[in-house]
KEKE-3310 file (N, C-alpha, C; in steps of 0.2 Angstrom, whole numbers, plus 5000, padded with zeros to 4 digits):
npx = (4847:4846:4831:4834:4846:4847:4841:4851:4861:4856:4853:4866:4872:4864:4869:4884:4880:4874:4887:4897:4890:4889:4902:4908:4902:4905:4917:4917:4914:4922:4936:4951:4951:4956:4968:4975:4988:4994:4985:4986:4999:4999:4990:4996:5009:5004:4995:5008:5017:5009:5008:5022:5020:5014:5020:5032:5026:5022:5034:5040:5032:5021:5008:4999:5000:4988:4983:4991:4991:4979:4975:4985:4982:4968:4974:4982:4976:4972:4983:4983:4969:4975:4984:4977:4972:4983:4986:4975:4981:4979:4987:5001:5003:5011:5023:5035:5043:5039:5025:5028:5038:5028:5021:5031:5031:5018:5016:5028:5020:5012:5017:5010:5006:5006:5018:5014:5016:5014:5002:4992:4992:4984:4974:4967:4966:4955:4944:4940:4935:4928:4920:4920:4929:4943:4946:4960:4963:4952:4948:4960:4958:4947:4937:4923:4925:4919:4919:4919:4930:4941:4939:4941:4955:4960:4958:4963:4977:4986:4998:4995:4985:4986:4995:4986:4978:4984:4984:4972:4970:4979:4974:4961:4962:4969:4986:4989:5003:5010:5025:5024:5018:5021:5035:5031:5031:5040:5055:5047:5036:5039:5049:5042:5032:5042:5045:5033:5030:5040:5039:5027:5033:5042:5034:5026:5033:5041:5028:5032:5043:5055:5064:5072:5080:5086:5091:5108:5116:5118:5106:5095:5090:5086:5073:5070:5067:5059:5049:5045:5040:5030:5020:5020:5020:5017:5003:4995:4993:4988:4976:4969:4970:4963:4952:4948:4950:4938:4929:4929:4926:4917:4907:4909:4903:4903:4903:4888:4887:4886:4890:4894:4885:4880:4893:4897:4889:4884:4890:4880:4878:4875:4883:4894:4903:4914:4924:4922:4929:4943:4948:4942:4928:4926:4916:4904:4909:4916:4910:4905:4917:4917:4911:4915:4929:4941:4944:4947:4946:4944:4936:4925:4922:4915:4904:4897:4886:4872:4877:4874:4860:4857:4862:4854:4842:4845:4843:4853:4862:4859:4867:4867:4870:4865:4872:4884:4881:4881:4893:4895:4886:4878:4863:4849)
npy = (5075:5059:5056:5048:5052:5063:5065:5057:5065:5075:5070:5069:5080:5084:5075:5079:5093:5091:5085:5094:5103:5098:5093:5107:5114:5104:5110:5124:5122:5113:5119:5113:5107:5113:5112:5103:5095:5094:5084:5076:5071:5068:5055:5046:5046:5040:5028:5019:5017:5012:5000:4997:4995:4986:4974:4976:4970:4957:4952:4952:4942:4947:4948:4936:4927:4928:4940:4950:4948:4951:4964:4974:4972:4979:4993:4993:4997:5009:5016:5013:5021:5033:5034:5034:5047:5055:5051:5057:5069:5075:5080:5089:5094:5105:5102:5093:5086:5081:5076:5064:5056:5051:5046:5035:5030:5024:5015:5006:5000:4994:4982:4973:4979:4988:5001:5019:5031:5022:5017:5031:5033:5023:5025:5036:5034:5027:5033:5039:5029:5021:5006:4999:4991:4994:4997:4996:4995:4992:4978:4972:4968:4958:4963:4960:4947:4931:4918:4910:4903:4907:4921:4923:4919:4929:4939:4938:4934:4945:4946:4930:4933:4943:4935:4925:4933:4941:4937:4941:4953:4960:4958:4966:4979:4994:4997:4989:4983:4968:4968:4980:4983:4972:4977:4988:4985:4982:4988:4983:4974:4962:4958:4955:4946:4936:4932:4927:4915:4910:4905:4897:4886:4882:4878:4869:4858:4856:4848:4835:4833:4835:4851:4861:4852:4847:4861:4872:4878:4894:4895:4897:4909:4919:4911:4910:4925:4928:4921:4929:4940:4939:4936:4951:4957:4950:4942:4951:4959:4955:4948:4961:4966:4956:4957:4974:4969:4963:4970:4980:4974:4968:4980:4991:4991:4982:4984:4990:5003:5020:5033:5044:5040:5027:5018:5013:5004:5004:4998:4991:4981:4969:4956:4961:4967:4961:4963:4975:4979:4979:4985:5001:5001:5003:5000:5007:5019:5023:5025:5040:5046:5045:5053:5063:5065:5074:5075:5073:5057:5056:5065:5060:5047:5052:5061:5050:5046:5055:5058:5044:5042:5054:5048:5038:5043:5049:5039:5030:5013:5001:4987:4978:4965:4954:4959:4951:4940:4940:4947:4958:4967:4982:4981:4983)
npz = (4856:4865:4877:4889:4890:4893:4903:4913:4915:4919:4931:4935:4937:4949:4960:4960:4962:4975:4983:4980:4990:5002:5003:5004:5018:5028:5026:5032:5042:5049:5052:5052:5041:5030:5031:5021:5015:5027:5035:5026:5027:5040:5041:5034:5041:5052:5047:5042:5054:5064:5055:5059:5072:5072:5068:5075:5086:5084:5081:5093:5100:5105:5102:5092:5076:5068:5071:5068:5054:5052:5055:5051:5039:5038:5042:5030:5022:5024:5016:5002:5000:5004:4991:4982:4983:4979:4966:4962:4964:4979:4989:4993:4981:4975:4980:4974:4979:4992:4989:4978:4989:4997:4986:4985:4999:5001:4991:4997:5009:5002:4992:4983:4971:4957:4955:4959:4950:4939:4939:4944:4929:4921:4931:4930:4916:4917:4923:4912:4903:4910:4913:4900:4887:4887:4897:4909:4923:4929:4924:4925:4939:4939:4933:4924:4921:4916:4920:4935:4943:4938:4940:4951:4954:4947:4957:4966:4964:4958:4949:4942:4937:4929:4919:4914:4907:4897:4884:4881:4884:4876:4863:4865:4872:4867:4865:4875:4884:4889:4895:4899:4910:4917:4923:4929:4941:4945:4959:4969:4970:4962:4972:4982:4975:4974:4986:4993:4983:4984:4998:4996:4987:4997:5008:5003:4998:5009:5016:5013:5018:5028:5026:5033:5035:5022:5019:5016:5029:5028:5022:5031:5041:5030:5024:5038:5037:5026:5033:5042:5034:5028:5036:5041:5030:5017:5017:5024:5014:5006:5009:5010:4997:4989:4994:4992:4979:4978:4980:4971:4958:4958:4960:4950:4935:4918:4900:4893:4895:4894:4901:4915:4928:4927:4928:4940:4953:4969:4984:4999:5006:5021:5018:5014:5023:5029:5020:5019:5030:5026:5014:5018:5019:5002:4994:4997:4998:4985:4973:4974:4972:4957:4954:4959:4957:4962:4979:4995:5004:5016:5017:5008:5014:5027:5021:5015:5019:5018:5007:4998:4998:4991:4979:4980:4976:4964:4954:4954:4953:4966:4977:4966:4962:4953:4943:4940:4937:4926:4920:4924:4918:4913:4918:4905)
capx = (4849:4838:4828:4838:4854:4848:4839:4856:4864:4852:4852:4874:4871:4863:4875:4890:4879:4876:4893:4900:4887:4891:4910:4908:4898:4908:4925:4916:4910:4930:4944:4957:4949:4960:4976:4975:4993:4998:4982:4987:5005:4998:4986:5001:5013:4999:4996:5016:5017:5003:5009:5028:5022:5011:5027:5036:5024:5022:5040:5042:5028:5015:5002:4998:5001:4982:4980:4993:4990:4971:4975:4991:4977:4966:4978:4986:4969:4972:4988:4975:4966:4980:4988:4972:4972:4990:4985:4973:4986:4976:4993:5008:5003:5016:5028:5035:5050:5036:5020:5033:5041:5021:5019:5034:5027:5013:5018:5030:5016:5006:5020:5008:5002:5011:5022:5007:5017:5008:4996:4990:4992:4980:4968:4964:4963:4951:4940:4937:4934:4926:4914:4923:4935:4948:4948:4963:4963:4948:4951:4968:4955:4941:4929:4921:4927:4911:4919:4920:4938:4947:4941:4944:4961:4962:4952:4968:4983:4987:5000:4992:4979:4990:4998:4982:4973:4989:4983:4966:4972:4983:4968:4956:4965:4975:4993:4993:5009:5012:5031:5023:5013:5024:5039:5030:5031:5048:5056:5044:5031:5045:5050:5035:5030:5045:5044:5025:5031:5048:5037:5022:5036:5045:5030:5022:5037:5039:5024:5035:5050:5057:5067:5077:5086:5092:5094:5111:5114:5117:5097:5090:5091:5083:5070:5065:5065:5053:5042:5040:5041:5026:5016:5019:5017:5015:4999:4990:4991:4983:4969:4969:4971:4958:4944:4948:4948:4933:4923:4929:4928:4909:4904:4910:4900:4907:4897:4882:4892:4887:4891:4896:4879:4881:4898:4894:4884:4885:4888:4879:4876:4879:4887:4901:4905:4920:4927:4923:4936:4950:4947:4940:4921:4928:4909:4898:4909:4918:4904:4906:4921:4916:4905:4917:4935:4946:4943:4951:4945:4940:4928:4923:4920:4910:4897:4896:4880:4868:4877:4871:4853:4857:4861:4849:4835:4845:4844:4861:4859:4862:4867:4866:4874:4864:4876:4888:4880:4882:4900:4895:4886:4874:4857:4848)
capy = (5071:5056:5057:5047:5053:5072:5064:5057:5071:5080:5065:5066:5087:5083:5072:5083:5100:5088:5083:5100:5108:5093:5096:5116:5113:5104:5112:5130:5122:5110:5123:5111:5102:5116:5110:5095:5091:5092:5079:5068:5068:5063:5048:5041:5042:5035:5021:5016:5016:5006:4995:4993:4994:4979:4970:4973:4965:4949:4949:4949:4938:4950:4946:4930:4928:4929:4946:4952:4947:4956:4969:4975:4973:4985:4999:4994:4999:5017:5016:5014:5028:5040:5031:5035:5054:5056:5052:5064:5076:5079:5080:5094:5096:5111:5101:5087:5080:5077:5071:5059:5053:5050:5038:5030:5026:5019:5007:5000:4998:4990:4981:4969:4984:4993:5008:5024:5034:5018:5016:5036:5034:5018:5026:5042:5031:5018:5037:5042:5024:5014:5001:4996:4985:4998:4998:4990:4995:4986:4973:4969:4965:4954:4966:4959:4940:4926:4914:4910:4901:4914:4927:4918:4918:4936:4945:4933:4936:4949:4941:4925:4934:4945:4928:4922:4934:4944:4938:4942:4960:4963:4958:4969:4984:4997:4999:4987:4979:4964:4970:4988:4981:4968:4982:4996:4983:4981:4980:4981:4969:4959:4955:4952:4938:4930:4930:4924:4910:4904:4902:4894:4879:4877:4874:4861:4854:4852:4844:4829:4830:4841:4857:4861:4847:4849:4868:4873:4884:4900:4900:4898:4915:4920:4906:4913:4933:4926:4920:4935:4946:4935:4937:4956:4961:4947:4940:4955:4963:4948:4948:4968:4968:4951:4962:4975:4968:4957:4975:4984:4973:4970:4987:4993:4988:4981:4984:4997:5010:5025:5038:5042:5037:5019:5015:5009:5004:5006:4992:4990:4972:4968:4952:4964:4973:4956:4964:4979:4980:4979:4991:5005:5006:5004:5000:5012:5027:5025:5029:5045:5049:5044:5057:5069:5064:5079:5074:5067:5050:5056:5070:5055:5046:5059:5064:5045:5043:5059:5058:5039:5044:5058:5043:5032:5047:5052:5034:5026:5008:5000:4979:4976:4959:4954:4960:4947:4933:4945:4949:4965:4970:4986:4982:4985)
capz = (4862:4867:4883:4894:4890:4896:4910:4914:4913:4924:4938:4937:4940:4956:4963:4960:4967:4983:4985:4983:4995:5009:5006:5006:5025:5032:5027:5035:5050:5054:5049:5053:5035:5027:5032:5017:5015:5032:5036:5021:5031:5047:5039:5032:5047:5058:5046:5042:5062:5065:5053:5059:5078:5076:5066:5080:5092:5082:5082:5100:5102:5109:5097:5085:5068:5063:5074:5066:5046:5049:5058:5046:5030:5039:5041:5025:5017:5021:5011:4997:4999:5002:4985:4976:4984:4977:4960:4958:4967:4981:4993:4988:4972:4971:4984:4972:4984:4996:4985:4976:4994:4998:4984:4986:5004:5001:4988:5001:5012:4996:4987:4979:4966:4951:4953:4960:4944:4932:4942:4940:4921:4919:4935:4924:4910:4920:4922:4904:4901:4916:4911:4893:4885:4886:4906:4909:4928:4932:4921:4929:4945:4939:4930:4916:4920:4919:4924:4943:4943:4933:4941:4959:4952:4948:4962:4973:4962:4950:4943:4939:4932:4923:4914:4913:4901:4893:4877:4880:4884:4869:4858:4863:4874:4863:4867:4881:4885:4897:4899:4903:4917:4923:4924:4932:4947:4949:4961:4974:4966:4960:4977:4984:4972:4974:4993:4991:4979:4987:5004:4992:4986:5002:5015:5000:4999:5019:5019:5012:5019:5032:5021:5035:5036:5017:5016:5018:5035:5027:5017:5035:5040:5025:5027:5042:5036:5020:5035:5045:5030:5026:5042:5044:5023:5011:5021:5024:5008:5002:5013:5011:4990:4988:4998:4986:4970:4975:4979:4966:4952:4961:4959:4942:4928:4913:4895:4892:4901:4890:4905:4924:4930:4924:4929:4946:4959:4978:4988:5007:5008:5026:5017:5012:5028:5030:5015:5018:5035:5025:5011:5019:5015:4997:4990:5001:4994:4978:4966:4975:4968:4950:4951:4962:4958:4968:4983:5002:5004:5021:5017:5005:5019:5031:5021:5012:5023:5016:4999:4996:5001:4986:4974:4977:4974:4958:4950:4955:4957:4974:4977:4959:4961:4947:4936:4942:4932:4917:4919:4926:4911:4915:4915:4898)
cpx = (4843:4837:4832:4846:4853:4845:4846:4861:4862:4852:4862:4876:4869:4865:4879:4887:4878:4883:4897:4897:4890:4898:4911:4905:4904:4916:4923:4916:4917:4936:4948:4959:4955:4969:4978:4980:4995:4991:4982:4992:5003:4996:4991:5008:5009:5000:5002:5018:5013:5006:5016:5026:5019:5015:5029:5034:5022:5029:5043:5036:5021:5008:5004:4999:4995:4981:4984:4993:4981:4972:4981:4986:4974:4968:4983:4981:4969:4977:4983:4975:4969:4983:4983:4970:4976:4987:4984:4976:4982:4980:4999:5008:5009:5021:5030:5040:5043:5028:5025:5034:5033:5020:5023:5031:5023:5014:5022:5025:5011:5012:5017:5005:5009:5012:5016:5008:5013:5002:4990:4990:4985:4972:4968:4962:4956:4943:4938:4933:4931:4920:4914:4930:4943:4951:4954:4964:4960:4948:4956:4964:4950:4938:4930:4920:4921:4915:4921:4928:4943:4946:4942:4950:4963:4961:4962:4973:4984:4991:5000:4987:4980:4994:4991:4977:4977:4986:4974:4965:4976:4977:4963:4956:4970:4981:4993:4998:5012:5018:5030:5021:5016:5032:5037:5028:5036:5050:5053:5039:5033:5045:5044:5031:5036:5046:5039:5028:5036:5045:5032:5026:5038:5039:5027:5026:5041:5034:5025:5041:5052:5065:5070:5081:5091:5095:5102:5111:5112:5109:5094:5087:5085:5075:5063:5065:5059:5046:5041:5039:5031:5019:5014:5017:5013:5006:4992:4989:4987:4977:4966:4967:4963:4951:4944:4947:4942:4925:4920:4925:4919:4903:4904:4905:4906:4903:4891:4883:4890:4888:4890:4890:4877:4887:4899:4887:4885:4884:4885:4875:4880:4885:4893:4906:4913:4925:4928:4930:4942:4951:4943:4935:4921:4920:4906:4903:4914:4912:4904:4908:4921:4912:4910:4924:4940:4944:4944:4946:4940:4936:4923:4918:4915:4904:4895:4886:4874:4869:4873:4866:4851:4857:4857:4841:4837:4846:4849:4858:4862:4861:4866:4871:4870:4868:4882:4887:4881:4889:4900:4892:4878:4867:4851:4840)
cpy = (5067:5057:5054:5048:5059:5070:5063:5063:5076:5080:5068:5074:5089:5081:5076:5090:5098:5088:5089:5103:5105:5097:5104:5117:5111:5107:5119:5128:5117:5117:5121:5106:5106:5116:5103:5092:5090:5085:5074:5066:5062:5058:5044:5040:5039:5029:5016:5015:5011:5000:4992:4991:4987:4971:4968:4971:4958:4948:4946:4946:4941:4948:4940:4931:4932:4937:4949:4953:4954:4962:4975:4975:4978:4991:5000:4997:5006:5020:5019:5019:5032:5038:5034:5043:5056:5055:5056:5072:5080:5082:5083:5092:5101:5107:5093:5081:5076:5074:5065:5053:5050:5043:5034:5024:5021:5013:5002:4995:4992:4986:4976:4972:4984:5000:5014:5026:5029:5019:5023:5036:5027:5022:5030:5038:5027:5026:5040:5035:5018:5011:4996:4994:4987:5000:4995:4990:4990:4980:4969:4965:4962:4957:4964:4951:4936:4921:4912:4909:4906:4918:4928:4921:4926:4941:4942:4935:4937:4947:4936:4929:4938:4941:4926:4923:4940:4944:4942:4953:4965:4964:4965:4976:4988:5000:4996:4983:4975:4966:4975:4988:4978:4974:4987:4991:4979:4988:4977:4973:4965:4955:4950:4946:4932:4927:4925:4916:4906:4902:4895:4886:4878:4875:4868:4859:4850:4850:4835:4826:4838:4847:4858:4859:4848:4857:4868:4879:4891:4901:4899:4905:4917:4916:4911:4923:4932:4925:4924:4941:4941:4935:4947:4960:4957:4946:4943:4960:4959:4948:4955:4970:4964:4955:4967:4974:4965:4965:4976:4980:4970:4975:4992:4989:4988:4982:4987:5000:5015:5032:5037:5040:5030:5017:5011:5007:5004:5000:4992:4985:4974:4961:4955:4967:4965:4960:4971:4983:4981:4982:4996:5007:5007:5007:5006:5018:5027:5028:5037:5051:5048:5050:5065:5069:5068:5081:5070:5063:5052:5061:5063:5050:5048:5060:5058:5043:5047:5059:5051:5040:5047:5053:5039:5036:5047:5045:5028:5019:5005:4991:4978:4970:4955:4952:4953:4942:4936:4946:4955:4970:4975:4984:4984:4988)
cpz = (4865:4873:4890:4896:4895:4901:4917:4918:4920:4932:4941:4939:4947:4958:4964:4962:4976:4986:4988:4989:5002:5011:5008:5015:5029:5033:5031:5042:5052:5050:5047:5045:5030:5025:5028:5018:5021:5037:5031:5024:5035:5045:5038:5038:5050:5055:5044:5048:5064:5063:5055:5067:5079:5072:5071:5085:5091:5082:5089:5104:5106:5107:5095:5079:5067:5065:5072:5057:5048:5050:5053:5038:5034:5041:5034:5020:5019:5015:5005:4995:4997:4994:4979:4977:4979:4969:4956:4962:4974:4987:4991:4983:4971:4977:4979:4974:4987:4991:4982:4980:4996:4995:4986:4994:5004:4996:4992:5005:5008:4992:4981:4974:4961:4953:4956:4954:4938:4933:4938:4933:4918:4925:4931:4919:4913:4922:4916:4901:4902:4911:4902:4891:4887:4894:4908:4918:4930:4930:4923:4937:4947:4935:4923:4915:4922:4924:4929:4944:4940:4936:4948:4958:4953:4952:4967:4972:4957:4947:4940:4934:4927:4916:4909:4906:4898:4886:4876:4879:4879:4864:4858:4867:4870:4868:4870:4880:4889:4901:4902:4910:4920:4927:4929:4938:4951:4951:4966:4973:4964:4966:4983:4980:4974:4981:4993:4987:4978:4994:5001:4992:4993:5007:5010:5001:5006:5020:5017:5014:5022:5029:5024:5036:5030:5015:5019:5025:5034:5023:5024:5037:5036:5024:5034:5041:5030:5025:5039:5041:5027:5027:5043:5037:5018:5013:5022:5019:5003:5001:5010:5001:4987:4988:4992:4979:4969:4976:4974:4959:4952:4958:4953:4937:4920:4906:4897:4897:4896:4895:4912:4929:4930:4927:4937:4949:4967:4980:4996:5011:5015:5023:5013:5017:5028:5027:5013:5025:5031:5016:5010:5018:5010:4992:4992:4999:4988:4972:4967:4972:4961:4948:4955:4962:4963:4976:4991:5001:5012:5023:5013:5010:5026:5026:5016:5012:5019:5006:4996:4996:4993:4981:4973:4973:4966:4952:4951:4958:4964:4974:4971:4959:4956:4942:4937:4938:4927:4917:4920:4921:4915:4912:4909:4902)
residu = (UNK:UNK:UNK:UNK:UNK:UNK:UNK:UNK:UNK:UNK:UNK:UNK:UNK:UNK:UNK:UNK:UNK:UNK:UNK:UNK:UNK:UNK:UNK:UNK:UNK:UNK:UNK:UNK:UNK:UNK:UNK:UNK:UNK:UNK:UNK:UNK:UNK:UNK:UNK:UNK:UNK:UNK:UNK:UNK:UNK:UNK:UNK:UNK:UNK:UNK:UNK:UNK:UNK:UNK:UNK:UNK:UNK:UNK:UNK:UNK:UNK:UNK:UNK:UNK:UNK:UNK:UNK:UNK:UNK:UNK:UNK:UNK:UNK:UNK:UNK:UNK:UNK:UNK:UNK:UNK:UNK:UNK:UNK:UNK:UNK:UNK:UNK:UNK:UNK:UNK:UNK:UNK:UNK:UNK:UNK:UNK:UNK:UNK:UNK:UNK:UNK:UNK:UNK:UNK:UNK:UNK:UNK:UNK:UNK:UNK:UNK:UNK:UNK:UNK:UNK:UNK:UNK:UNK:UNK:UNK:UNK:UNK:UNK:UNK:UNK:UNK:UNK:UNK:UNK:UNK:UNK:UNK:UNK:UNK:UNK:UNK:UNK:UNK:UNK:UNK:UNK:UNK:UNK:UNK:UNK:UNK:UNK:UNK:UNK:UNK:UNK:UNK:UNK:UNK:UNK:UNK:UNK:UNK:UNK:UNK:UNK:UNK:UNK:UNK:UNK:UNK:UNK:UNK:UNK:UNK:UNK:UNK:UNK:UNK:UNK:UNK:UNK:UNK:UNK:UNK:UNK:UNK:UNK:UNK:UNK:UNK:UNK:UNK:UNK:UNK:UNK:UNK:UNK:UNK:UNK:UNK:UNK:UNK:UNK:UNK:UNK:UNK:UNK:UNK:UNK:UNK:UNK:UNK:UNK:UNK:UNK:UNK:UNK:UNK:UNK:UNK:UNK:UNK:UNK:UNK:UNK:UNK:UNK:UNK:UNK:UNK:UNK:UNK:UNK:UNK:UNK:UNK:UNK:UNK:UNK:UNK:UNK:UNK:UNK:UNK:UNK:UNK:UNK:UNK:UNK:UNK:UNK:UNK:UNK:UNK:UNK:UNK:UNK:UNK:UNK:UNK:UNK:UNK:UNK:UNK:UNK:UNK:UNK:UNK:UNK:UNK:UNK:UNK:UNK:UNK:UNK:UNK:UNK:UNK:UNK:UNK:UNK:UNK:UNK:UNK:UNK:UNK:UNK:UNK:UNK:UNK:UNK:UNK:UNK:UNK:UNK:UNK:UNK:UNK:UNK:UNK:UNK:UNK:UNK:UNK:UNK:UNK:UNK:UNK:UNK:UNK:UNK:UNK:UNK:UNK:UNK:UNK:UNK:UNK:UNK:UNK:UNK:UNK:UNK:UNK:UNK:UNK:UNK:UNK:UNK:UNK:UNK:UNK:UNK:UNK:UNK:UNK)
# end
């Protein structure tokens, strides 16, 4: 074994006895840390409430558009988490009616994703596998892509960027499947593009000729549910996903990945914090879990502060935008 591998090795050992020690602390010293499913519950009514109560005050005119497009991305960003909890079953693992009805949840709340059931099967993959060709998670959300415009495109919208580099992903990812990946996002993800991309032609095309003079009566209606469903989901999933995929796809390394100690980097550029509102401090704690995967999002979050500290001593690199011009490739 050559010297940096066992060094490695040594560095990714102290991590994971940090993490444990924090979490073991603070779950002695809050009780209530014990009660996991029924605080995975709550998070998720809280943020499905959130999200319909500030619907129905842009509907009745209480709020603005814009305060509601931002505001609905930064509660839709715990969706998220809990979605990536649920994966690794950290929510009724032995209750399967209720972890099930859980993901179901949160994909409405997200419709602009794949399925959580695919999803979980390419996340696990995207952990045996981070930082090479075979990733197809991260890959689906920029990582790897030089060039700016392409990867603009895919950070913005994953089915474009899924048309975009289909062929590219056949060639060099084993088994993948475009029909597999465009399916496991029906019907939700389905609906959601089509909304997104029937309001897309109708306001260009309003900007040439007033549309509802020729629609018939009966598509107004419909018209106007495209445009609040636009305002209270499409809009802020945008905002909410973009942020995300422009962290994630950030902070993964692509190429010279040979272990968990490599496959990120910690982001705490203040020139992130915009992007970090709207998915939840994604940078400043997922490396955490690369190194600690069964674990709530928001123990993850609580002890982010002292465990980073832990990274930087044990070699983890930090702001490595660097790699960026490299397509993410880990520093040699």
């Amino acid at each position: 074994m050559n010297q940096q591998l066992l060094k490695s090795r040594e560095q990714t050992k102290a991590i994971v006895k940090a993490i444990r020690a924090e979490e073991a602390m603070l779950r002695s010293k809050y009780r209530f840390l014990a009660y996991q499913n029924t605080l995975g519950m709550l998070l998720l009514v809280l943020s499905l409430s959130g999200m319909i109560a500030l619907g129905a005050m842009y509907y009745v005119a209480i709020i603005p558009a814009w305060f509601t497009i931002l505001s609905i991305a930064m509660v839709a960003s715990i969706s998220h988490e809990l979605e990536h909890d649920l994966i690794h079953r950290q929510y009724f693992k032995n209750s399967p009616f209720l972890h099930n009805l859980m993901m179901a949840i949160v994909w409405i709340m997200r419709p602009n994703t794949v399925n959580p059931w695919y999803r979980r099967k390419i996340h696990l993959h995207h952990h045996q596998h981070s930082g090479t060709q075979q990733d197809l998670e991260e890959r689906l959300v920029g990582n790897g892509v030089k060039n700016p415009i392409k990867r603009f495109l895919v950070i913005i919208d994953g089915l474009a960027g899924l048309l975009l580099f289909r062929n590219v992903y056949k060639k060099e990812i084993k088994g993948f499947s475009f029909a597999t990946v465009f399916h496991a996002g029906f019907p939700l993800a389905t609906a959601y593009f089509v909304v997104l991309y029937s309001m897309i032609i109708y306001h260009t095309l309003n900007l040439f000729t007033p549309m509802e003079q020729h629609l018939p009566a009966a598509m107004l209606p419909i018209v106007h549910l495209f445009e609040f469903l636009m305002v209270v989901l499409i809009l802020p999933n945008i905002v909410r996903s973009a942020s995300l995929n422009f962290v994630t796809s950030s902070m993964h390394y692509y190429g010279g990945v040979s272990n968990v100690h490599q496959q990120t980097h910690v982001v705490t550029s203040k020139w992130f914090l915009p992007f970090h509102l709207f998915c939840f401090n994604f940078g400043k704690t997922h490396t955490i879990h690369h190194f600690f995967p069964n674990q709530p999002f928001y123990i993850r979050q609580w002890i982010s502060k002292k465990i980073n500290k832990v990274l930087k001593q044990q070699g983890v690199n930090f702001n490595d935008f660097e790699s960026l011009r490299n397509a993410n490739a880990y520093p040699s």
